[in-house]
Kinemage of the C-alpha trace (Angstrom):
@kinemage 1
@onewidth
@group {chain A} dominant
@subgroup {mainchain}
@vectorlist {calphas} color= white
{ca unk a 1} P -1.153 -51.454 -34.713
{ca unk a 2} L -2.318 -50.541 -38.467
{ca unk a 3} L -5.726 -50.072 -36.900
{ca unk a 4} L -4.543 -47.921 -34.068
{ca unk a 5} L -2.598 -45.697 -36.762
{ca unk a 6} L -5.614 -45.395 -39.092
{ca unk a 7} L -7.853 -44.086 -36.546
{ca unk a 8} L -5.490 -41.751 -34.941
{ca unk a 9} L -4.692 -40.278 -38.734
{ca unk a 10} L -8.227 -40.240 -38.809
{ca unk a 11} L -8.364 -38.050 -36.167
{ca unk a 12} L -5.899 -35.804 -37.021
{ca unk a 13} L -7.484 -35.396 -40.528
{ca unk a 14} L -10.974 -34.792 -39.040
{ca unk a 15} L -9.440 -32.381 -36.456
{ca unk a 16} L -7.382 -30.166 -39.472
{ca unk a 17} L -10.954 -30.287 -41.493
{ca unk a 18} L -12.972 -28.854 -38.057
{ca unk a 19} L -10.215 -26.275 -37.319
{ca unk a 20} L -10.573 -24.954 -40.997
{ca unk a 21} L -14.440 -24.788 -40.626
{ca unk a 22} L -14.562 -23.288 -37.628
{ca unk a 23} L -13.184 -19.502 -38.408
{ca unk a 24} L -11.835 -17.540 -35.856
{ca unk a 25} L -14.150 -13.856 -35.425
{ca unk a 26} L -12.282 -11.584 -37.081
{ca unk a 27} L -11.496 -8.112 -35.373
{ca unk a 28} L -13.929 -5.678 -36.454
{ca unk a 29} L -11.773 -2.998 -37.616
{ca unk a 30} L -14.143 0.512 -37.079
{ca unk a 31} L -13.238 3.597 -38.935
{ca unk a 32} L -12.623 4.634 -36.063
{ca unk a 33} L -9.979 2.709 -34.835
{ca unk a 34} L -6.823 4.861 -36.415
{ca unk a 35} L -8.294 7.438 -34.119
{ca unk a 36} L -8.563 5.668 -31.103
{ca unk a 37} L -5.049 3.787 -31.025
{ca unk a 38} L -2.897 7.332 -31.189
{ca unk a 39} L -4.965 8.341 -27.654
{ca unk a 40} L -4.782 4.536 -25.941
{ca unk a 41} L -0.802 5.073 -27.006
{ca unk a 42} L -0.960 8.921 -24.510
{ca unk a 43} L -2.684 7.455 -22.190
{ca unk a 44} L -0.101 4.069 -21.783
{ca unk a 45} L 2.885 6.462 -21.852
{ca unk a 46} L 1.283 8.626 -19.699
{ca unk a 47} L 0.781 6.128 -16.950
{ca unk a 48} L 4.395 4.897 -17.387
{ca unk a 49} L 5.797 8.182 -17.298
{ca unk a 50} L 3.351 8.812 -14.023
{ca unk a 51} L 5.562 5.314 -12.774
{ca unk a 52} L 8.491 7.065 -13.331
{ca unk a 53} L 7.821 9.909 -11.367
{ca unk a 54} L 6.006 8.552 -8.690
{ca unk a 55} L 9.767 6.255 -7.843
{ca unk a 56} L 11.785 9.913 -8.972
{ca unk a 57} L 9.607 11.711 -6.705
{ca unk a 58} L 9.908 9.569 -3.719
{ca unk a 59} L 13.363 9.440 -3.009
{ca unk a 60} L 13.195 12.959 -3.703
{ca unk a 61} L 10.204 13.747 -1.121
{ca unk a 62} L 12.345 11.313 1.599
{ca unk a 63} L 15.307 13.246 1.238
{ca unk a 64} L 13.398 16.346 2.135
{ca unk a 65} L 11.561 15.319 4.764
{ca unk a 66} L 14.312 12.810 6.516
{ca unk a 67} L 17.095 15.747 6.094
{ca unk a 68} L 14.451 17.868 7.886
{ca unk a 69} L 15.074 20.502 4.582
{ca unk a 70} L 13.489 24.005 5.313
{ca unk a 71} L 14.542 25.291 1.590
{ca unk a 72} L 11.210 26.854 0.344
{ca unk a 73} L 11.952 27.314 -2.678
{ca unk a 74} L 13.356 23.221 -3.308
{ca unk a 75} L 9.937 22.026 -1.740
{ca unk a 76} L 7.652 24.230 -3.807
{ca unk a 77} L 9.892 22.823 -6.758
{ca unk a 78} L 9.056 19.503 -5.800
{ca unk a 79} L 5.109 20.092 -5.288
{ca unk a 80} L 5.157 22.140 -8.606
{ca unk a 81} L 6.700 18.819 -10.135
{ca unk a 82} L 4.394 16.525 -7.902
{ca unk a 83} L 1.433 18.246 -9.028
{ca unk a 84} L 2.095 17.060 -12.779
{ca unk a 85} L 1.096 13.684 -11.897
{ca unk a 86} L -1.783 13.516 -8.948
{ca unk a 87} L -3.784 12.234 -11.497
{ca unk a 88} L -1.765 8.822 -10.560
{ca unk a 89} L -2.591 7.333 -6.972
{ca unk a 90} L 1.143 6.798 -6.090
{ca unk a 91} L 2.194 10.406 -7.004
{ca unk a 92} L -1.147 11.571 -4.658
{ca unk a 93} L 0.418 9.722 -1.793
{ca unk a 94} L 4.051 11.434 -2.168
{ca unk a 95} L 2.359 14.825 -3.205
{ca unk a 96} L -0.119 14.408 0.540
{ca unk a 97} L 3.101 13.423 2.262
{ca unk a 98} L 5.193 16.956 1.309
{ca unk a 99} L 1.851 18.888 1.931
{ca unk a 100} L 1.544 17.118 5.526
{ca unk a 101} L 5.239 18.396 5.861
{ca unk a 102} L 5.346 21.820 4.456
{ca unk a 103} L 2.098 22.485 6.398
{ca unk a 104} L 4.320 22.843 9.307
{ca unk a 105} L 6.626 25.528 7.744
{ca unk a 106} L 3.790 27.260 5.830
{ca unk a 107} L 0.709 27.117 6.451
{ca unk a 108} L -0.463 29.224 4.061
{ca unk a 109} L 0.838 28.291 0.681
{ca unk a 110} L 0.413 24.477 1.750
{ca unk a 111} L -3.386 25.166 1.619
{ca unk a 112} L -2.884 26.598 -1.731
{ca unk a 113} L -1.296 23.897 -2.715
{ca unk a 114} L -4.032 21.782 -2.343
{ca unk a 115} L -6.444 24.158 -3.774
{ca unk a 116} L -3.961 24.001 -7.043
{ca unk a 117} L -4.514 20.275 -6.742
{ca unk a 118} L -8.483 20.635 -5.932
{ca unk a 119} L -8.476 22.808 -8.960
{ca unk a 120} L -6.748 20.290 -11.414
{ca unk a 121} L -7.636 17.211 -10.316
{ca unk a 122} L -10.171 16.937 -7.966
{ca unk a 123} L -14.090 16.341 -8.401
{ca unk a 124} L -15.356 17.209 -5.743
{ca unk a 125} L -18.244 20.402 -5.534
{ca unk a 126} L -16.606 23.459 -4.543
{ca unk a 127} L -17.197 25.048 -0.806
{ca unk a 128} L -16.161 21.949 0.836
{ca unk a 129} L -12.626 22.626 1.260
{ca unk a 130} L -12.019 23.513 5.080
{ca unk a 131} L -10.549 27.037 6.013
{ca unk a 132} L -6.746 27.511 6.038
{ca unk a 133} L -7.210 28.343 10.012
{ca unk a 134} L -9.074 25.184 10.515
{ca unk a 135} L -6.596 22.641 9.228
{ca unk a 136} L -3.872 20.925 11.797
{ca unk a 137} L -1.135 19.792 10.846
{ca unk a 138} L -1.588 15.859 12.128
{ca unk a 139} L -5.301 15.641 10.829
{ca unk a 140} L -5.202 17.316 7.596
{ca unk a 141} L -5.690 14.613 4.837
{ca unk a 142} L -6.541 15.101 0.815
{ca unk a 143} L -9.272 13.264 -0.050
{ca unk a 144} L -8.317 9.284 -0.644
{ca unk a 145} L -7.913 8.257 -3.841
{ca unk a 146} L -7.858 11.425 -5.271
């Protein structure tokens, strides 16, 4: 027992003595790093308040298009809104889903609608956007992911 004891406090000694050698890397603090944390701070609030909207939004968008709501000026509210935050995927969706709606009660503004989005958010080269005359209703889709 006395020789089971002494090696296991052996152990333990050798193992405090090898965790103290070995030093954990220290985090290399930059000069630049005071500047950096601020703008990873935006961008986390950003995306949360981008959550926020995206289940705000929704409900909102449901409402409209459930209730069958011809109110111009509530939809172009919501779009306006919408628009904020197509930089987040789930806000794109619900923003797509009111264009694909109000395309059917305006044609017109809908397609500037997504030329505001094209405009803001969008990478792609201009002169590929279709014509307003072109675009139906059923088949008209904003790019994916965008």
């Amino acid at each position: 027992m006395t020789k089971a004891l002494t090696i296991a406090n052996g152990y333990a000694e050798f193992s405090s003595v090898l965790k103290a050698r070995i030093k954990k890397p220290k985090k290399k603090r930059t000069r630049h790093s005071s500047f950096y944390r601020p703008i990873a701070d935006l961008a986390r609030t950003t995306q949360r308040l981008a959550c926020r909207a995206a289940r705000k939004y929704a409900s909102i968008v449901e409402t409209i298009i459930c209730s069958e709501c011809q109110d111009i000026r509530h939809i172009e509210r919501t779009l306006d809104g919408l628009l904020d935050f197509c930089f987040d995927p789930n806000v794109l969706l619900i923003y797509k889903k009111l264009c694909r709606y109000y395309y059917d009660i305006d044609a017109t503004i809908t397609a500037s609608y997504v030329h505001a989005y094209r405009e803001l958010w969008d990478s792609e080269p201009k002169g590929t956007i279709k014509q307003v005359g072109e675009l139906k209703a059923a088949h008209y889709v904003l790019p994916e992911g965008k």
